[in-house]
C-alpha positions as CSV (number, residue, x, y, z in Angstrom):
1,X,-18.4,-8.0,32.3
2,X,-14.8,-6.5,33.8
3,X,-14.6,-6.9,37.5
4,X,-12.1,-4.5,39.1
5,X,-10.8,-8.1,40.5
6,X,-10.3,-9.7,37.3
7,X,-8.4,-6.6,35.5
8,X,-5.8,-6.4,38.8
9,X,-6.0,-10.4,38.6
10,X,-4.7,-10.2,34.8
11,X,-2.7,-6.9,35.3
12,X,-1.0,-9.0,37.6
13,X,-0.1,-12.0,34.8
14,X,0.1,-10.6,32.0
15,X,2.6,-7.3,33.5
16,X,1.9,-3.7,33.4
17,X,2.9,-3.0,30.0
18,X,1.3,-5.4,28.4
19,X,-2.3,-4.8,30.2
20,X,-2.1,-1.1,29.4
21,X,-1.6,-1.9,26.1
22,X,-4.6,-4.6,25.8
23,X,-6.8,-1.7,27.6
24,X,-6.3,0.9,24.7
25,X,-6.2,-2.1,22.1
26,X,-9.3,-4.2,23.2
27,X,-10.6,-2.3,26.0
28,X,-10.3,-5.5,28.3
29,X,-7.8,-7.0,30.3
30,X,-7.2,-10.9,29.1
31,X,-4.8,-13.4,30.1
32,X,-4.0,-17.1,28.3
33,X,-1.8,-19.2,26.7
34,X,-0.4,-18.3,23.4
35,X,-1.2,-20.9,21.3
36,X,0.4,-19.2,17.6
37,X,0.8,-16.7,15.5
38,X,0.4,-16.2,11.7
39,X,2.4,-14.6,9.1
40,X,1.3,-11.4,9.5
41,X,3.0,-11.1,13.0
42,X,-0.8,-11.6,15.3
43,X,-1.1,-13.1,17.9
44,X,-3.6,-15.9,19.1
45,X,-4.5,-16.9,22.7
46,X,-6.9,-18.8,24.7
47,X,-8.2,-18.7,27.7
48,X,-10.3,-22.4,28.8
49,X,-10.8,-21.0,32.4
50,X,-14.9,-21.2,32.7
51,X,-14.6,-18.7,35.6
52,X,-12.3,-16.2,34.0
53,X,-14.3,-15.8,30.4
54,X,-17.2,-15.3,29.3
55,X,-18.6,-18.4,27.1
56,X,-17.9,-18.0,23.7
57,X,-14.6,-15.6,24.1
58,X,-12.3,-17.8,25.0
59,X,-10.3,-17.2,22.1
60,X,-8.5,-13.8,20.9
61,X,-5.9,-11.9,18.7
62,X,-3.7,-9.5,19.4
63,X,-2.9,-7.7,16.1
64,X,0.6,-6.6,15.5
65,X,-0.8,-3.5,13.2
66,X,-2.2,-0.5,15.1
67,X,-4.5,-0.1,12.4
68,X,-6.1,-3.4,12.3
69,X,-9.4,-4.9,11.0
70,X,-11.3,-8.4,10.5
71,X,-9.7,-9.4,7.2
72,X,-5.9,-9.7,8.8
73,X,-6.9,-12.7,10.3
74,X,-6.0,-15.4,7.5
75,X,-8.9,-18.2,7.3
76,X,-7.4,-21.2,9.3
77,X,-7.1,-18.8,12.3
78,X,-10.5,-17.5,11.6
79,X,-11.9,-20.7,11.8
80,X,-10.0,-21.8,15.1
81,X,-11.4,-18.4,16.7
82,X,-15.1,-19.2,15.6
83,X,-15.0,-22.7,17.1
84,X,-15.1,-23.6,14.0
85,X,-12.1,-25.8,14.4
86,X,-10.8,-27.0,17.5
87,X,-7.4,-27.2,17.1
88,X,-5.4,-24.5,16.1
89,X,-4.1,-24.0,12.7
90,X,-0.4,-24.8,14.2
91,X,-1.3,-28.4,15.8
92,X,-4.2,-28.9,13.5
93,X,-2.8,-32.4,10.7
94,X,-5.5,-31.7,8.8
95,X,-4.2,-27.6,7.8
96,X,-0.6,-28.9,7.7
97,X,-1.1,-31.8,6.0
98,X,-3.5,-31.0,3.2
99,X,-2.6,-27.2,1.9
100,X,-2.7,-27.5,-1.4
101,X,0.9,-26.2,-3.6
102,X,-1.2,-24.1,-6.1
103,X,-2.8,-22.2,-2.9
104,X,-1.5,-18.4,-2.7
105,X,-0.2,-17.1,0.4
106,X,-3.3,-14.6,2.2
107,X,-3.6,-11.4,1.7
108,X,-5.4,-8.5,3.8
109,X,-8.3,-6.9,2.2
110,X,-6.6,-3.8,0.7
111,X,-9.8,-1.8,-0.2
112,X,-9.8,1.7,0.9
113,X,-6.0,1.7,1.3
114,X,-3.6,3.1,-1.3
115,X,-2.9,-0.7,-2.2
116,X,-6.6,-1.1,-3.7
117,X,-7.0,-2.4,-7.1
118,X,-8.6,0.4,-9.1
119,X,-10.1,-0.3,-12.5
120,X,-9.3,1.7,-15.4
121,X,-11.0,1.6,-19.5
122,X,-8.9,0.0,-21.9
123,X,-12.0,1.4,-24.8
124,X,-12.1,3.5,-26.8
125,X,-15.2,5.7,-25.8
126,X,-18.4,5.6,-27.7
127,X,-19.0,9.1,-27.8
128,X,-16.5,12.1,-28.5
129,X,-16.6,15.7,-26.8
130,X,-16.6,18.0,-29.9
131,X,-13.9,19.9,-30.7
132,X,-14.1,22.8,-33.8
133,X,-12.3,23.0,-36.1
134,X,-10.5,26.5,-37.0
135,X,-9.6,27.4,-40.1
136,X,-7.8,30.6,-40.6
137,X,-9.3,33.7,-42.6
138,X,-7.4,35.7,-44.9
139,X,-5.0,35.3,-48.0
């Protein structure tokens, strides 16, 4: 529910560039704090204000890729958006504290980019096309 109010009210905070840039990103104009960001360069911010947001999107990212999608958000800052946790990952003891040294660093979901793992047969197959053989006529 945008209110002509609330988008000149956070065109106002957040500056012109920036809200023409959440309106083609997100369709919505948001203001908050900026609480982190992760190693893929997004952003994360929240917004507390009861009046300002609706319940349940407090929380947000701004992606750094123009192409962007769900699995460029690594999992501690999936939780943290989900209300999962309540701090985020960058205050949070609990992430800092107990990452295990064998974990790998995240990776986006690759599939349906050039990056995708692809499969290919290391077999021998079961069944041959058939080639003839020629054998040449004369002398």
């Amino acid at each position: 529910m945008v209110s002509l109010h609330r988008t000149i009210r956070n065109m106002r905070r957040v500056g012109l560039r920036e809200w023409w840039r959440q309106m083609q990103y997100i369709g919505d104009a948001k203001s908050g704090v900026h609480v982190g960001t992760d190693q893929f360069g997004n952003r994360y911010f929240e917004n507390m204000n009861g009046e300002e947001e609706i319940p349940g999107r407090q929380r947000w990212v701004d992606f750094a890729q123009h192409e962007y999608h769900a699995s460029q958000v690594p999992p501690e800052w999936h939780s943290w958006i989900h209300h999962i946790r309540k701090d985020p990952p960058t205050n949070d003891p609990v992430i800092k504290n107990l990452t295990p040294p064998w974990q790998t660093p995240w990776i986006e979901n690759l599939t349906g980019t050039r990056g995708a793992f692809k499969t290919y047969n290391t077999v021998a197959p079961k069944i041959n096309a058939w080639e003839p053989k020629t054998v040449s006529r004369g002398a």
